[in-house]
Every structure is written in structure tokens, then in C-alpha cells.
C-alpha positions as a Markdown table, in Angstrom:
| # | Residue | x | y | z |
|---|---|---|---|---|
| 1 | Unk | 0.0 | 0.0 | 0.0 |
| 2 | Unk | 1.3 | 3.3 | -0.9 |
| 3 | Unk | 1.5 | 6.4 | 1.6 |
| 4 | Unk | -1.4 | 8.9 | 0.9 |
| 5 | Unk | 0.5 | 12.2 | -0.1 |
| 6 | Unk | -1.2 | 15.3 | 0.8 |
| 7 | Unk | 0.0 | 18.1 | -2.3 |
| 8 | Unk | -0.8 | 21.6 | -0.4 |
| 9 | Unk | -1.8 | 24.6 | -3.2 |
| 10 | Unk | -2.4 | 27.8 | -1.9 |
| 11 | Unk | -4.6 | 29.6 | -4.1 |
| 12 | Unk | -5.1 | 33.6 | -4.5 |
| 13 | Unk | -6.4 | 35.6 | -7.3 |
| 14 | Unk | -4.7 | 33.6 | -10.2 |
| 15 | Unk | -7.8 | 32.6 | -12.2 |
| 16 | Unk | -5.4 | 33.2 | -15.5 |
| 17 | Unk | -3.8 | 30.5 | -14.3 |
| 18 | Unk | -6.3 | 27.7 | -12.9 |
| 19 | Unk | -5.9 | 26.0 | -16.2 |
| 20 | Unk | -2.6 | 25.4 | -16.3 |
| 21 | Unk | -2.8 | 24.5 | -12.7 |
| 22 | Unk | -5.5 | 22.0 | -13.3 |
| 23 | Unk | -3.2 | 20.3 | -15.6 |
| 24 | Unk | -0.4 | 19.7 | -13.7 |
| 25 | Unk | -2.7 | 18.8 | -10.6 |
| 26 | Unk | -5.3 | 16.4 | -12.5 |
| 27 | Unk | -2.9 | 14.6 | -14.5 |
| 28 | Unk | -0.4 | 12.6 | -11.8 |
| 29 | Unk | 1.0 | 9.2 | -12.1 |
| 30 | Unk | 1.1 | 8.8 | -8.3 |
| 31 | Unk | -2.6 | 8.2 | -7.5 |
| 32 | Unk | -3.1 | 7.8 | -3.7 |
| 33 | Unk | -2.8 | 11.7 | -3.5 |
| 34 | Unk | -4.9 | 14.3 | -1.7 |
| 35 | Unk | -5.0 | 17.6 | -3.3 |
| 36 | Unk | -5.6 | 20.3 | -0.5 |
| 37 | Unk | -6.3 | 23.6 | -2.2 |
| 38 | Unk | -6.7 | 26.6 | 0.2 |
| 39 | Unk | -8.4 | 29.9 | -1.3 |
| 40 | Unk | -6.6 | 32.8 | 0.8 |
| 41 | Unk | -9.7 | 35.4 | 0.0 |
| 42 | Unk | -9.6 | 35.2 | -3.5 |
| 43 | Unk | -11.7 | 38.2 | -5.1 |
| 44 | Unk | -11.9 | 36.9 | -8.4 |
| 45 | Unk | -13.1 | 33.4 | -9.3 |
| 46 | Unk | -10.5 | 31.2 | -8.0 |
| 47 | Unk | -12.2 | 29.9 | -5.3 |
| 48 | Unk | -15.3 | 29.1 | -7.4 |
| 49 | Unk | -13.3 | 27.1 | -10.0 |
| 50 | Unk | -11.6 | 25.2 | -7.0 |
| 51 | Unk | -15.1 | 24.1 | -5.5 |
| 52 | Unk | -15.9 | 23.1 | -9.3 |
| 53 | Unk | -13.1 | 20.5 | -9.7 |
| 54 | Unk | -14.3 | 18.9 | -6.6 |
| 55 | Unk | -17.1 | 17.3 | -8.8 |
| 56 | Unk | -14.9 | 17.4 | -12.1 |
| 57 | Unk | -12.5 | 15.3 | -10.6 |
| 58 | Unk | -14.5 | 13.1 | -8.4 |
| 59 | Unk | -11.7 | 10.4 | -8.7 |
| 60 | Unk | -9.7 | 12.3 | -6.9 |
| 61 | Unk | -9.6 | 13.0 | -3.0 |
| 62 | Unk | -9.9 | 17.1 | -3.3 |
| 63 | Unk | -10.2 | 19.4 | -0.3 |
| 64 | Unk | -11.0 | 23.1 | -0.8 |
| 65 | Unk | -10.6 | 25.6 | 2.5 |
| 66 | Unk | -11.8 | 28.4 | 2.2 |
| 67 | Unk | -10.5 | 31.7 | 4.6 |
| 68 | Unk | -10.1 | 35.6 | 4.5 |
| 69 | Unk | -7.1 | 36.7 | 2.9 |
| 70 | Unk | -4.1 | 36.1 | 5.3 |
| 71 | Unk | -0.7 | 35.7 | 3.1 |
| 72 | Unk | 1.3 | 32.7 | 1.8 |
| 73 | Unk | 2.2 | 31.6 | 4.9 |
| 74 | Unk | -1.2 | 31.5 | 6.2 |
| 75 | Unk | -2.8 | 29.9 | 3.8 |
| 76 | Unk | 0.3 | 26.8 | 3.6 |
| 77 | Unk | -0.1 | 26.5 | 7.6 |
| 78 | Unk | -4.1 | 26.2 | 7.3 |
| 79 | Unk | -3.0 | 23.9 | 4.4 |
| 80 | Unk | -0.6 | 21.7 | 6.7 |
| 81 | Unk | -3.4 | 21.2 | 9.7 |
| 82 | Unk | -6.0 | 20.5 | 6.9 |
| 83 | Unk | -4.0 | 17.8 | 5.2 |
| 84 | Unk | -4.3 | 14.0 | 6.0 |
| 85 | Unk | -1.4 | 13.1 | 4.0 |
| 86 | Unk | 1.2 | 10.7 | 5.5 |
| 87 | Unk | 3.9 | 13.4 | 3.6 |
| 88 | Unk | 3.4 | 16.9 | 2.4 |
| 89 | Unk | 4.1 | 18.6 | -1.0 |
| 90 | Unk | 3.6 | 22.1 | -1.7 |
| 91 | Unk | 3.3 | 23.9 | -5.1 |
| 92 | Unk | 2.1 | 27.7 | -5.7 |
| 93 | Unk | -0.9 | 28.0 | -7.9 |
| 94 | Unk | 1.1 | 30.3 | -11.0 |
| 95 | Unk | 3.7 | 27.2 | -11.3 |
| 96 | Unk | 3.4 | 23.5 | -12.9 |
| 97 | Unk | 4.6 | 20.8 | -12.7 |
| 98 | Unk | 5.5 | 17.4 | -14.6 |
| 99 | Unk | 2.8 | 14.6 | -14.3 |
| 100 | Unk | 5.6 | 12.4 | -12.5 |
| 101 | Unk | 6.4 | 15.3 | -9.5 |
| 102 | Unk | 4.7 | 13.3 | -7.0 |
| 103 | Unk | 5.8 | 10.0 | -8.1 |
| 104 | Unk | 9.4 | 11.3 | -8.5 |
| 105 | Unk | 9.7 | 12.6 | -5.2 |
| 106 | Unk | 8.1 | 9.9 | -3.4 |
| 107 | Unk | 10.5 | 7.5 | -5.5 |
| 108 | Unk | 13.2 | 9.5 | -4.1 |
| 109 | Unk | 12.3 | 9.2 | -0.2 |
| 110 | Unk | 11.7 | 5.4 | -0.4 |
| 111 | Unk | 14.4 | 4.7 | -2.1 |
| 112 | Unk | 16.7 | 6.5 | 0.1 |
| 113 | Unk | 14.8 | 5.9 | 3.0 |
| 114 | Unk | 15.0 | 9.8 | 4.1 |
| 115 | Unk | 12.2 | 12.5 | 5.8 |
| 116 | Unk | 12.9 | 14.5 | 3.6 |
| 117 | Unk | 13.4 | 15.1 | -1.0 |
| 118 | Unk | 14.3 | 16.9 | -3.3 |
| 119 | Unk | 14.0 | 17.9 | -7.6 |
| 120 | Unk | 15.2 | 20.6 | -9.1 |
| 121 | Unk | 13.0 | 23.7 | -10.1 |
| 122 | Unk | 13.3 | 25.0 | -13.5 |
| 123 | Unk | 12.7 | 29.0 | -14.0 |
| 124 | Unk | 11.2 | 29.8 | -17.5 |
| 125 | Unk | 9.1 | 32.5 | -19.1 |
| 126 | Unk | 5.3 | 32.9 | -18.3 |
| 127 | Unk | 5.0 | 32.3 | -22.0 |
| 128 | Unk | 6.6 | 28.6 | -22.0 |
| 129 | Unk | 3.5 | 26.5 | -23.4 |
| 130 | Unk | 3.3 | 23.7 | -20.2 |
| 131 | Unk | 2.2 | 20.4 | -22.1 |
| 132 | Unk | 5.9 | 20.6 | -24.1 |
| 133 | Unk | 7.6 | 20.9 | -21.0 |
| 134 | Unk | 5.4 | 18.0 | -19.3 |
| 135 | Unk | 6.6 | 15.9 | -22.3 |
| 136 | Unk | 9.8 | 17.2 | -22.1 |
| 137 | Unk | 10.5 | 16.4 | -18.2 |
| 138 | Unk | 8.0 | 13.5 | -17.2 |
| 139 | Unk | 9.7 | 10.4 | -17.2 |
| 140 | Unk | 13.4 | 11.2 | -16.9 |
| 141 | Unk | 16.0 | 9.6 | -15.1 |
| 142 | Unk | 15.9 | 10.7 | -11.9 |
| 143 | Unk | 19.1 | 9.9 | -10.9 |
| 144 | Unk | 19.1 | 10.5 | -7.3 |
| 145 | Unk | 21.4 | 10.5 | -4.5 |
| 146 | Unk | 21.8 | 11.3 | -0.7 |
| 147 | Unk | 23.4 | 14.2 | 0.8 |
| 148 | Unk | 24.3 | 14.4 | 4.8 |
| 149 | Unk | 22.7 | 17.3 | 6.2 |
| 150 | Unk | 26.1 | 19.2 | 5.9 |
| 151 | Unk | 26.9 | 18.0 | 2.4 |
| 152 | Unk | 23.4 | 19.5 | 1.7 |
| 153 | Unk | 23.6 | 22.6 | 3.5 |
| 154 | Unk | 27.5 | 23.1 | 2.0 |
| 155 | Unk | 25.6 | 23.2 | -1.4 |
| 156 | Unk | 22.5 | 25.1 | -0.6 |
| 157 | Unk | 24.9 | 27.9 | 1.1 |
| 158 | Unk | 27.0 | 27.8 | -2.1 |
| 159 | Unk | 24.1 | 27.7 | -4.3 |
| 160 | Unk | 24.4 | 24.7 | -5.7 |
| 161 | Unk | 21.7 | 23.2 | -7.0 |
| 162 | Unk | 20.3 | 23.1 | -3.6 |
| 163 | Unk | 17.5 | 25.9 | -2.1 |
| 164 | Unk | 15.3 | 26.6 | 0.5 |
| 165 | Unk | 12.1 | 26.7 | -1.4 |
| 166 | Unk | 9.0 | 25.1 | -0.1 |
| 167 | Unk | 8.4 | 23.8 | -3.5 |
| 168 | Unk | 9.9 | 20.9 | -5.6 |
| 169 | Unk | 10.4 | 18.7 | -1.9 |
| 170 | Unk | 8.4 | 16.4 | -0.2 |
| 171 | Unk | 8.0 | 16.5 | 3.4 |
| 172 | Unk | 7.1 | 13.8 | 6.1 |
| 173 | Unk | 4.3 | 15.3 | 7.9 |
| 174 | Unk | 6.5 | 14.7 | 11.2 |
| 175 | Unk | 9.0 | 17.3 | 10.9 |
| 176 | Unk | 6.1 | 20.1 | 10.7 |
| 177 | Unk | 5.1 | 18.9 | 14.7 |
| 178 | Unk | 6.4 | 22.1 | 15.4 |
| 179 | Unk | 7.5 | 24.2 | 12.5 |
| 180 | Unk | 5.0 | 26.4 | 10.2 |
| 181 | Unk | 5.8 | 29.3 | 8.2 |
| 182 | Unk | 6.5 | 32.8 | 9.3 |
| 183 | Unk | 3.1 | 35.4 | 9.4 |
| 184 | Unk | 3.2 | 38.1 | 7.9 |
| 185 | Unk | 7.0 | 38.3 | 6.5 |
| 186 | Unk | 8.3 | 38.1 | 2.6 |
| 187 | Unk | 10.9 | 35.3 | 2.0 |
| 188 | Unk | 8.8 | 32.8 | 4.5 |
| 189 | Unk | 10.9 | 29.6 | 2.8 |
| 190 | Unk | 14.1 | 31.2 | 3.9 |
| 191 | Unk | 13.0 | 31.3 | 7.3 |
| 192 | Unk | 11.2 | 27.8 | 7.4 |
| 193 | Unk | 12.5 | 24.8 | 5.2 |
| 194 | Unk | 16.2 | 25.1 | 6.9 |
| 195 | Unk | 14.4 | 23.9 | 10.1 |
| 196 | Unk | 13.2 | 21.1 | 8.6 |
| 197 | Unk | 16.4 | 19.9 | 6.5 |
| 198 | Unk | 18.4 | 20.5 | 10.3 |
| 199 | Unk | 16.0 | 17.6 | 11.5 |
| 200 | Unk | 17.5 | 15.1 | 9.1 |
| 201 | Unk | 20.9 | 13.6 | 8.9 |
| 202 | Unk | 20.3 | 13.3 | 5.3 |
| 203 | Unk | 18.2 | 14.3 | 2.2 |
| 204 | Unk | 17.5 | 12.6 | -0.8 |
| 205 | Unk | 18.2 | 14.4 | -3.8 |
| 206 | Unk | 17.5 | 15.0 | -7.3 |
| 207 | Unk | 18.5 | 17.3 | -10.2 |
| 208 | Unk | 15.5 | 16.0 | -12.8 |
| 209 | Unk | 13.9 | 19.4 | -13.1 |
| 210 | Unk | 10.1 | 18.3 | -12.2 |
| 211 | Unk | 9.1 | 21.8 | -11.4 |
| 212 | Unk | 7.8 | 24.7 | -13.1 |
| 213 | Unk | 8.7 | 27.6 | -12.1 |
| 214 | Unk | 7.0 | 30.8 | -14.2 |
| 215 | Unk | 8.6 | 33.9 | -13.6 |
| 216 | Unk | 5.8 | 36.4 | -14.0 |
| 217 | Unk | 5.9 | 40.2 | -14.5 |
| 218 | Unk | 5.2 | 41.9 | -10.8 |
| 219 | Unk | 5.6 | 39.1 | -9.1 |
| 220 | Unk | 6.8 | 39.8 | -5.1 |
| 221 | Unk | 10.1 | 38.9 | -6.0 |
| 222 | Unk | 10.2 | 41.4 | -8.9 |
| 223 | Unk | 8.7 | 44.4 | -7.1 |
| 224 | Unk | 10.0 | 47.8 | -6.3 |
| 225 | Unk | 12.2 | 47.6 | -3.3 |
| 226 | Unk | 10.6 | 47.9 | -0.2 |
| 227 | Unk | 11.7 | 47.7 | 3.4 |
| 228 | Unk | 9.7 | 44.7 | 3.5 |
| 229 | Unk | 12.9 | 43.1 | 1.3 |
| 230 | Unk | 14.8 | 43.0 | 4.9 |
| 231 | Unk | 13.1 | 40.3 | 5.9 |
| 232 | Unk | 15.4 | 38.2 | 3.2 |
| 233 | Unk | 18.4 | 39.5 | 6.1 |
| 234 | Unk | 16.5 | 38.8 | 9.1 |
| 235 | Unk | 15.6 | 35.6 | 7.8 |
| 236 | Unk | 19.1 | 34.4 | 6.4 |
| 237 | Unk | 20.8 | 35.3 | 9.3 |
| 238 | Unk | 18.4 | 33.3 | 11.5 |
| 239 | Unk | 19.4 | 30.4 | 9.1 |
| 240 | Unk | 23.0 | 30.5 | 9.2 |
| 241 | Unk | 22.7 | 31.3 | 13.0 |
| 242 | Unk | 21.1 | 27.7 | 13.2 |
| 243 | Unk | 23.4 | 26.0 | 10.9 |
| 244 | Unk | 26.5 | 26.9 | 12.3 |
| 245 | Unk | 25.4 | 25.6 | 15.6 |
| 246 | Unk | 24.7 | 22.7 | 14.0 |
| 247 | Unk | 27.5 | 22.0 | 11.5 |
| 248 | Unk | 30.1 | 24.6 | 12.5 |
| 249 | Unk | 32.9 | 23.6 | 9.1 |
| 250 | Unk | 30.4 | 25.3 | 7.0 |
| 251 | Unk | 31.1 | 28.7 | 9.2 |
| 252 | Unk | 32.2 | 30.3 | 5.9 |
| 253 | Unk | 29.5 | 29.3 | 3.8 |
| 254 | Unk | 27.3 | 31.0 | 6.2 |
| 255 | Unk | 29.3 | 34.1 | 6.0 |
| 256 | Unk | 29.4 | 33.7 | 2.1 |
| 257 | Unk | 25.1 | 33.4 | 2.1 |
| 258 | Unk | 25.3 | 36.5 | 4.5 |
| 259 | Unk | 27.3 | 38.2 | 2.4 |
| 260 | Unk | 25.7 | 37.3 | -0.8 |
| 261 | Unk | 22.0 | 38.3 | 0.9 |
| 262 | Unk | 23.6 | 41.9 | 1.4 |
| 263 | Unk | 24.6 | 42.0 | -2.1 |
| 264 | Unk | 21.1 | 40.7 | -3.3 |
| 265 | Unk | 19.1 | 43.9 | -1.2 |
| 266 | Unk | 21.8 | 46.3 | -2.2 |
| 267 | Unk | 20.7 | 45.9 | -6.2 |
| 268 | Unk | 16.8 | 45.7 | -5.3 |
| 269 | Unk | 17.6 | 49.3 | -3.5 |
| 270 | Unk | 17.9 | 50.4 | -7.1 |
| 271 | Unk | 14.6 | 50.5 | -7.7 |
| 272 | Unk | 12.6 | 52.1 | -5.3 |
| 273 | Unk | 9.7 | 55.4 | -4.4 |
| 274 | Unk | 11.7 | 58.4 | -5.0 |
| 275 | Unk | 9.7 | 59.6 | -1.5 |
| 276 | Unk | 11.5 | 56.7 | 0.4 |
| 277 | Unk | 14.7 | 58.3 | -1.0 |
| 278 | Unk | 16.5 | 59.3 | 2.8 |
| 279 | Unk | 15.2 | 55.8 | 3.9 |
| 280 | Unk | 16.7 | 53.7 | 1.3 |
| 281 | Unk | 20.1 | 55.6 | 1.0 |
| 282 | Unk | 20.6 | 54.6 | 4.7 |
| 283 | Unk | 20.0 | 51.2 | 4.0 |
| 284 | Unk | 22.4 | 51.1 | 1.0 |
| 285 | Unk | 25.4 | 52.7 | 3.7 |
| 286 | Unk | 24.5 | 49.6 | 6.0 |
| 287 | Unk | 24.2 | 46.8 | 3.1 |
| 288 | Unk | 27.7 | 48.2 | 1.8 |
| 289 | Unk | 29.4 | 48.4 | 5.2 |
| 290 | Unk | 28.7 | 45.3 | 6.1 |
| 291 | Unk | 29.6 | 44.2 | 2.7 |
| 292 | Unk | 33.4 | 45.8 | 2.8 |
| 293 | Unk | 34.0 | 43.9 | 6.2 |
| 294 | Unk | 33.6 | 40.6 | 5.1 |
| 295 | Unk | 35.2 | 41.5 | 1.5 |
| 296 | Unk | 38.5 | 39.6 | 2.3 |
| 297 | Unk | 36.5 | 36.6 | 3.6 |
| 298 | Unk | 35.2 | 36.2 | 0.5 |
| 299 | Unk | 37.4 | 36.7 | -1.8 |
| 300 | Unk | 39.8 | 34.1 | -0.1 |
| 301 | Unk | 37.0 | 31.8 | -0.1 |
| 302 | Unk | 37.8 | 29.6 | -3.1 |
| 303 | Unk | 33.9 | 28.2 | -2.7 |
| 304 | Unk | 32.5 | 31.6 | -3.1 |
| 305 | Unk | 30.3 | 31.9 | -6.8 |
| 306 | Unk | 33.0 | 34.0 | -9.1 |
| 307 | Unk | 28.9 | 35.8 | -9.5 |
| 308 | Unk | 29.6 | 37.4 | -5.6 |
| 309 | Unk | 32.8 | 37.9 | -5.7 |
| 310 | Unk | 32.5 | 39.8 | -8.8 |
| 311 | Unk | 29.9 | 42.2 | -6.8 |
| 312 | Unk | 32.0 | 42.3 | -3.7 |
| 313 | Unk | 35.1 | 43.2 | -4.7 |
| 314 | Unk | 32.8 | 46.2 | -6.7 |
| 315 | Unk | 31.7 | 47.3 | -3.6 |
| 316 | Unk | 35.1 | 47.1 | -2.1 |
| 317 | Unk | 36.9 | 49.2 | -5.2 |
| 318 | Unk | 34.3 | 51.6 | -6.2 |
| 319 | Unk | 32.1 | 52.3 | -3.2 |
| 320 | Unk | 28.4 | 52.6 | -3.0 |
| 321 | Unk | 28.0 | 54.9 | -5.8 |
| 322 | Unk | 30.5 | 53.0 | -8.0 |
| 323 | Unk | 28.5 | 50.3 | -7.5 |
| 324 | Unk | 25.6 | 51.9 | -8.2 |
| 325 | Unk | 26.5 | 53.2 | -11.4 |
| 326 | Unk | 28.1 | 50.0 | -13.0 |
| 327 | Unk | 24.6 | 48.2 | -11.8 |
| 328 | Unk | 22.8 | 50.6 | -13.4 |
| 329 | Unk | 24.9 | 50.5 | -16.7 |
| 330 | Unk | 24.5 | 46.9 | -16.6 |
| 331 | Unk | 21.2 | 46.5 | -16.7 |
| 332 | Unk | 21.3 | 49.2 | -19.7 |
| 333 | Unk | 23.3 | 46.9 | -21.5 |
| 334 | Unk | 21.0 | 43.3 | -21.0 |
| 335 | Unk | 17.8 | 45.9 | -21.8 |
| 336 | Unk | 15.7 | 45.9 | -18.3 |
């Protein structure tokens, strides 16, 4: 008997989207699956066309909640008490996913006999037509293996491969006993999935790309800069707090991710409400501070992406404004 699999869809406003969604939902090889959608307060139809597949999809064990607007996190942590699912998956409701996503990442824990796996996510254009790329990345090699917990924080840190997105992982419904994601903040997988990996001494993991990830115009990650976008600090330095407590070797990866989280804010500070001017230009002094102190670090570190050390040792040469300017140039040059 296969393990019933709860796959968790928080759902908000995106009824351009439900098609594409009910796709990649409706259309899964792993069939002892409960598909927990949860309507945050949707204005426009999206909760109606949830209730709708209820009866569309009768073969299928579909649970739709319905609750006032709240966030993301919210409406995953209503999604997580709802869910009866032996392990959790979570997806957002603008993404897809390959037919085989559940099936591939339940392969992956059973075969490697871990709490806890992983497939890659593949970014592409909101444009990308979804049935090629089900064709293209349903039924690939996996090709799996298991990392310890530090081998797969080493590469997460690093950025390789590895990330801290809720998405594209399957989780056994133990290891949320007492985790759920952050109210209120931006960057809630940054400050959540870290606690779950630290409860593991290993993860399975795959590179088959089995997720969808649309990048689409406005999206929160895309936005103007906001001090809301200090929440990506807050919550990376309560990660690598955690994990060098827990695996002190990878101090200097931590202090790389630090570092690399200034450098992220510092170019989203380029873009901001001329009234917030004051505001943001003290922000840029602290992000660049911070930035020349750990320079050295950084550059020594032979693991550091050549990507951050190119921006640190920017910051460390030609200041904030240099850097300002040669950002600003730069994205001249690749037309944003």
C-alpha cells in the first residue's frame, strides 16, 4: 500500500492561471494523493473554480478551504493542519509541474529511506506552453542521491543546486510537529524549510527538473524595493545562526550566504519610491558596510560563486556609488 500524499496549493487571485494548474494537478502518475487547495480570499473566481473540480474530478480525493485573505504563509499553515497526507508537497498556484512530480519525489524518499526530497526547479518564461515541458520532463532519469545534512547545506549555502524553497520537496508530515511558516514576512521559505532539513541527517536528492517555475511580471520577488525586502536578512541570518550551531565547518558558507544576501538587497535598492529616497540611502550605507567587512572573507573563499565575488570586490573598489553606477549600466546593456 502506498503512503497517501497530501500536495498543499495555496490559491489567491490567479484565475489566469487555474488551467494550467489543473493540468499539472489532475494529470499525476502517483494516484493515492490528496490535493488540499486553500483559497486565501480570492476576489476573483479562483475559489469558485476550486469548489468546481471537486465534482470534475470526483476520482480524486480534493479538499478546498476556504479563509479571508491572510498571506502565503497562512494559507500553507491552514494547508498543513487541513492535510491528512502521511507526507506533504507544496506547489504555488502560477507554477506546474511534470505529471511524474509526486511519483518522483516519493521515489526519491523510499528509495533513500529519508524524511525528507528533493527535484530541481526549472525558472522559465510565463509564456513557456506547459504540455511541451510536461513531455519534455516526465519520465526522466531521476538519478538520485543522498546528501548528509552538511553536504546539503554546503551546497545550498554555495548555491548549488540546492535551495530553501517550499516547492519541488516532499516533506514527512513529522518534521512540521512544530514548525510552520513565518506570518506576515516576505521570504517565509528562507526562514522555514532550513528547520526542517536541520531535523534530518540526510536528504535525498534530485537534479530531474520536475518543477515549473513561471517567472511572472510583478511578481513579489520582482517588485519595487521595499523595506519589507529586509526580511530576506532577518531571515538568512536566523538560518545560518542555526546551521552553524549545528555543523560549525560550514562557518564560511554561512558568512558567504550572508554576504551574498547583502549584495542581493543592495541591487533591489535600485529600484525604489523616490519619496523613500533618505530611507533607502541609509539602508544602501549599512548593506555596503557590512559588505566591505567581510570582502576579504570572500574573496579568499575559493567556494565563493566568481557571480559574488565579482559584486564584492565592486563594492570594495568603487564604493556605493560605483557600485551603483556599473549596476545601473549593466542592466542598460541586457535591456531591463
Amino acid at each position: 500500500m502506498t503512503a497517501l500524499i497530501s500536495l498543499i496549493v495555496p490559491v489567491y487571485n490567479v484565475e489566469g492561471y487555474l488551467d494550467r494548474l489543473e493540468r499539472s494537478l489532475f494529470h499525476q502518475t502517483y494516484h493515492n494523493l490528496e490535493i488540499v487547495l486553500v483559497d486565501d480570499g480570492s476576489t476573483d473566481s479562483s475559489g469558485d473554480v476550486c469548489d468546481s473540480w471537486k465534482d470534475k474530478h470526483s476520482d480524486y480525493k480534493v479538499s478546498v478551504i476556504h479563509q479571508k485573505n491572510a498571506g502565503l504563509s497562512a494559507a500553507r499553515n491552514t494547508g498543513i493542519e487541513h492535510a491528512a497526507g502521511d507526507w506533504l508537497i507544496f506547489m504555488d498556484s502560477d507554477d506546474g509541474v511534470a505529471s511524474d512530480y509526486v511519483e518522483s519525489l516519493y521515489t526519491l524518499v523510499t528509495d533513500f529511506e529519508c524524511q525528507i526530497g528533493t527535484v530541481d526547479i526549472l525558472p522559465i518564461r510565463d509564456d513557456s506552453p506547459y504540455e511541451k515541458l510536461d513531455r519534455q520532463y516526465s519520465g526522466i532519469d531521476l538519478a538520485g542521491r543522498m546528501e548528509s545534512k552538511s553536504e546539503f547545506f554546503g551546497n545550498l549555502l554555495y548555491h548549488r543546486h540546492n535551495d530553501v524553497a517550499a516547492y519541488a520537496k516532499i516533506v514527512h508530515r513529522d518534521l512540521f510537529n512544530d514548525v510552520r511558516f513565518p506570518m506576515g514576512k516576505l521570504f517565509e521559505d528562507t526562514s522555514t524549510t532550513y528547520k526542517l532539513f536541520l531535523k534530518c541527517p540526510n536528504i535525498a536528492v534530485s537534479h530531474a527538473p520536475k518543477y515549473f517555475y513561471y517567472i511572472r511580471q510583478g511578481s513579489i520577488t520582482n517588485s519595487l524595493y521595499s523595506a519589507r525586502q529586509l526580511d530576506y536578512l532577518e531571515a538568512t541570518d536566523e538560518m545560518c545562526d542555526a546551521i552553524k550551531k549545528a555543523c560549525p565547518s560550514l562557518n564560511r558558507a554561512c558568512e558567504e550566504r550572508q554576504t551574498f544576501a547583502r549584495l542581493s538587497v543592495l541591487t533591489k535598492t535600485l529600484h525604489y519610491n523616490l519619496v523613500d529616497k533618505q530611507a533607502v540611502q541609509r539602508v544602501q550605507d549599512q548593506l555596503v558596510n557590512y559588505i566591505k567587512v567581510h570582502a576579504s572573507t570572500i574573496l579568499k573563499n575559493s567556494n565563493s560563486p566568481t557571480r559574488d565575488k565579482a559584486g564584492v570586490l565592486l563594492v570594495k573598489l568603487l564604493g556605493k556609488g560605483g557600485f551603483i553606477l556599473f549596476w545601473k549600466v549593466y542592466g542598460l546593456i541586457r535591456g531591463k
